[in-house]
N, C-alpha and C positions, 0 to 999 in steps of 0.2 A: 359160418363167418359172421359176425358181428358186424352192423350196419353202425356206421359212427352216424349220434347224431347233432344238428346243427342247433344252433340258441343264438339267441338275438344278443346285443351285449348296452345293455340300457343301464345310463348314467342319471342318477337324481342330484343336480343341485342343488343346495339348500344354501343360503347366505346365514351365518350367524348373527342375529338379533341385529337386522339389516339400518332400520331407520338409527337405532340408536347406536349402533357404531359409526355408520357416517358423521353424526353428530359428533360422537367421541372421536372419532378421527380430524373435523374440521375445530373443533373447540380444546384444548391440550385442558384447557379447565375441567371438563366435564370426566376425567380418565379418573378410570378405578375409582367413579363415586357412583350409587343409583341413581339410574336416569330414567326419567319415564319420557316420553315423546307422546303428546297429545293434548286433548287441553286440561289447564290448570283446575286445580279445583277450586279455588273460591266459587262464590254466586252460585247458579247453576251448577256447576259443574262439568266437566270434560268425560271422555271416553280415553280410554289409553289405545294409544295406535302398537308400539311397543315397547318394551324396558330392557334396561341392558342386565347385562347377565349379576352383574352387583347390584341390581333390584330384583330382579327374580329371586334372588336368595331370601328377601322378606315376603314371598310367595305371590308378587306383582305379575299379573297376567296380561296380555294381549284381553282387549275388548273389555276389561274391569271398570268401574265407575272412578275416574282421580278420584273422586273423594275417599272411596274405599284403597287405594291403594296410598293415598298419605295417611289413613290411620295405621297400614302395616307398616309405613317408613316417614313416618315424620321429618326425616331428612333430606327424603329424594328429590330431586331436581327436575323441573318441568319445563320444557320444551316446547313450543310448534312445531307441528312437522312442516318442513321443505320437501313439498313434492316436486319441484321441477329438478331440486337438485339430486332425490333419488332417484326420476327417473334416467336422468344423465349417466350417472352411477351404474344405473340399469343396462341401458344400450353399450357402454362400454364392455359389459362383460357379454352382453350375450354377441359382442364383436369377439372374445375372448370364443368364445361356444363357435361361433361359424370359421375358425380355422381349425378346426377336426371334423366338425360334420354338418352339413343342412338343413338335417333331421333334429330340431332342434320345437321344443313342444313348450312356451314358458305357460305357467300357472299366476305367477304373481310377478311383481318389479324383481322378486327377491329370490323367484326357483323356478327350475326349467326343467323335465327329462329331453337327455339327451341319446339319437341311437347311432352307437358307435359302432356297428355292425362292421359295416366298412368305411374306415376312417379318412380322409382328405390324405392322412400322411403317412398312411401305411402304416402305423405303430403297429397295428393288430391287438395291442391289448387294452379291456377297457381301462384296468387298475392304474398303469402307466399315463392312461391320456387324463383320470380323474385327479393324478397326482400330476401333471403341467398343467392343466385348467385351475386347479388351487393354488399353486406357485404364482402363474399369472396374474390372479385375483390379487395375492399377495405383493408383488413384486408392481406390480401397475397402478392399484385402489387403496395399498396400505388396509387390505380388510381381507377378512378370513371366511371362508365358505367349508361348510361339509358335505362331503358325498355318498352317494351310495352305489353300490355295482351287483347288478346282476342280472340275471336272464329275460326280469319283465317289469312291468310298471312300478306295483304292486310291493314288490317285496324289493327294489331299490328304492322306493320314498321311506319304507321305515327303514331302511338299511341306515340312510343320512341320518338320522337321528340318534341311532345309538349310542355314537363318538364327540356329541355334538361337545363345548363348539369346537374346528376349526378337525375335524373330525372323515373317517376315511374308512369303509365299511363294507367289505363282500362279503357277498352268501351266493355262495354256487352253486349248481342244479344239487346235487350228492345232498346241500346241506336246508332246502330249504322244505322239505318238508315236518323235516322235526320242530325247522325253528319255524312253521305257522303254526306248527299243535302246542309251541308253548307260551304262543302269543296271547295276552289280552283280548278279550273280545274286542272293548274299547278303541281296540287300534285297528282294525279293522274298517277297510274304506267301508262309507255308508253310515257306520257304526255311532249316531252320537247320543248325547246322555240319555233321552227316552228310550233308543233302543237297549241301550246297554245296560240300561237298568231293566226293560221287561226280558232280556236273556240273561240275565244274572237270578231274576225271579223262576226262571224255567229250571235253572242251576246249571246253566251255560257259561263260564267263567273265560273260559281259553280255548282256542283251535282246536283242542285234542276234544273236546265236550263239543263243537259242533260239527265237527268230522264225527259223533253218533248217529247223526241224525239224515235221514234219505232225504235226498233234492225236492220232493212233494212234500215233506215236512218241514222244511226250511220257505218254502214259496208260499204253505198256507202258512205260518207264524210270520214272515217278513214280507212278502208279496215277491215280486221281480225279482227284489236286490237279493231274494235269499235260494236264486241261483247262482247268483255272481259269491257268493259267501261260500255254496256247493263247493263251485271251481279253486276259489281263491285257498281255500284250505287246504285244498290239493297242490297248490303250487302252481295253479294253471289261470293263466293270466296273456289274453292273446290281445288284449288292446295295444295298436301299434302308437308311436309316435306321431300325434299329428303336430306338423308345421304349421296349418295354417287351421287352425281350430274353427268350427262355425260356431258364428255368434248367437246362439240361443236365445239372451237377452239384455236388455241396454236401459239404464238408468240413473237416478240420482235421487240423493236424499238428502237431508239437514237437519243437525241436533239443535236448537235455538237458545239463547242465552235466558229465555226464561219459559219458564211454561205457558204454552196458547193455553187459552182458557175461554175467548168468545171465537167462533169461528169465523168474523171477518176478517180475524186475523192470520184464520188457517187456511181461507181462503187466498190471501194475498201471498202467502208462503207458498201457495200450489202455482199460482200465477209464474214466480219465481223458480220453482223446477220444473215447471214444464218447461219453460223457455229454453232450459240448460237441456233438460233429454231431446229435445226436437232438435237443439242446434247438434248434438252429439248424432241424434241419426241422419240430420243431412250432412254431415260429416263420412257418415259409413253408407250413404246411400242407402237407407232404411227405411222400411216401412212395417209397421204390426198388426195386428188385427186383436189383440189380446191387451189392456191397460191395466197394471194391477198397483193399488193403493197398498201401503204400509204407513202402518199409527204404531208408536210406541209410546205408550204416556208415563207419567212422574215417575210412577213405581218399576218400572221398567216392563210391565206387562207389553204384550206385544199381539198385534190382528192385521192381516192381509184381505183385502178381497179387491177381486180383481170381475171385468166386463169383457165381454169379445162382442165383435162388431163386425158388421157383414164384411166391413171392405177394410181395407189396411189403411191405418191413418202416419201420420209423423208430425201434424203442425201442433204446436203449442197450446193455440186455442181449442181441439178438441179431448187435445190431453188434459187439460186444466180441467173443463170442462165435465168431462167421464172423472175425475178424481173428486170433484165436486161433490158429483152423484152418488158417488162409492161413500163419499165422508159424510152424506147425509143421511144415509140409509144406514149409518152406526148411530149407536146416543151420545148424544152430547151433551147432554144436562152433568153439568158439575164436574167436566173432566176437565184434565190439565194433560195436556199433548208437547211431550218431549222433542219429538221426532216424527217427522212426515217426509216420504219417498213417495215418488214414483216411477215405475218401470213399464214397458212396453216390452212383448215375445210376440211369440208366432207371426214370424215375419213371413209378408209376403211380397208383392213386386220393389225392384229399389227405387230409389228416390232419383232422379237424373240429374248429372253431377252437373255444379256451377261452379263459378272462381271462388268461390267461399270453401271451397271442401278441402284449400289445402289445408296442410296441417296435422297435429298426432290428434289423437282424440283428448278429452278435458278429463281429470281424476275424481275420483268422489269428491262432492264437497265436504269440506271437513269444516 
């Protein structure tokens, strides 16, 4: 007798090219022309937050330099982002998400797994609940979302993507292991251009070329991540839904309208984000024991280094202070520094809460 068996029913939402359709949605001007959302390119220049799908089409990416992306479109239209009004946008839908289930996992303003296992309203199916969560989005925000449906994290986040935009995507147990062996490497969580390029050098191209290779062979060429690669090409994917995700780590950074170039001036810029991470962790009731610096300069090159410290800090003055140190012990002779962050992890006792903590927490600076 055949034992039936059980599968979880996990929803990926995806928002279609989120910032720059709110925009198109709020501006009737901005419709059916490329739009990039980010800052402009004169001077300096900007980063692109997103572009809508009529600038995608001149090959405009998330994270590209404005100024590279006004040479593919000379036309496109530039934007600041409104972050308070996407995260409004945000909360509304994931109000959308908590009338089927509580098991609700967001990743950004703009996507969330959802586990529809057992559902608030009894539908039982996930396909049915990904198709009124979309309706909703539509019928409530005037904006379109894609999804994805299937038995695990993994293979419902590339599922959203297939149909994108405005898009609707299962792969059921029967069908998912063909469709990981004809997957891209590239798409593969973990997977970014270093890696993908030294398994393309192995002659690793798609799931079917590294379901070759045994679990010891994948752990020494990728370390950890190339057991989780083992499983995932199997189909097997047991991370569940967390609601309430732990915070790993807490930050903030700033691209500057011109390039620092002596460091008093890099210094007074640390002054300025430390203040903003410490007020964000007495916010979350935080404490770290780990400070790590990020420099990106002119050319976009990019260095981290980070200090851990006996006892877990959170005040401004010693975050400043540790990034200081961090930014001295690089060279500074004759550089131009774009962008400076800093972040605090390895969190240890919390911070005890005052009348200050109400509130959501503050967004990247942009």
């Amino acid at each position: 007798m055949a034992v039936a068996v059980s599968y979880r029913k996990i929803i990926h939402i995806d928002m279609d090219a989120f910032y720059a359709s709110v925009e198109q949605r709020d501006h009737p001007e901005y419709r059916g022309k490329p739009l990039v959302v980010g800052g402009p390119p004169q001077g300096r220049g900007g980063v692109v937050a997103t572009a809508s799908y009529e600038a995608r089409k001149f090959g405009i990416r998330s994270a590209m330099s404005s100024k590279k992306a006004v040479q593919l479109c000379p036309n496109a239209i530039f934007v600041y982002p409104r972050f308070a009004v996407y995260k409004e946008v945000s909360n509304h839908i994931r109000e959308i998400f908590s009338r089927y289930t509580d098991l609700i996992e967001p990743l950004s303003l703009d996507e969330a797994y959802l586990d529809v296992t057992e559902d608030k309203q009894n539908i039982g199916s996930a396909i049915e609940i990904a198709t009124l969560i979309k309706q909703a989005i539509k019928d409530e925000l005037h904006l379109t979302a894609s999804a994805g449906v299937s038995i695990n994290k993994f293979v419902a986040k590339i599922a959203s993507d297939i149909n994108k935009p405005d898009g609707l995507k299962f792969i059921g147990p029967s069908a998912i292991e063909r469709f990981m062996e004809t997957l891209p490497v590239e798409k593969f969580f973990g997977v970014g251009k270093v890696t993908a390029e030294k398994m393309k050098k192995m002659g690793l191209h798609t799931g079917l070329d590294l379901k070759q290779l045994t679990e010891a062979d994948l752990i020494k060429n990728f370390g950890k991540t190339g057991k989780f690669y083992y499983q995932i090409v199997r189909g097997t994917d047991d991370r569940p839904v967390q609601p309430h995700r732990e915070t790993k780590s807490m930050g903030a950074e700033d691209t500057f309208a011109y390039d620092l170039t002596e460091p008093e001036e890099m210094f007074d810029e640390l002054d300025k984000i430390a203040l903003t991470v410490a007020e964000r962790l007495e916010r979350r009731q935080l404490k770290g024991r780990t400070i790590t610096l990020k420099v990106k300069y002119s050319d976009f090159k990019q260095i981290t280094r980070n200090q851990s410290l006996t006892s877990a800090v959170a005040d401004a003055a010693t975050l400043s202070d540790t990034a200081k140190q961090l930014l001295m012990a690089t060279n500074l002779d004759d550089v131009k520094v774009r962008l400076l962050g800093i972040s605090v992890s390895n969190f240890g006792d919390p911070v005890p809460r005052t009348e200050k903590d109400e509130g959501s927490d503050q967004l990247r600076l942009f």
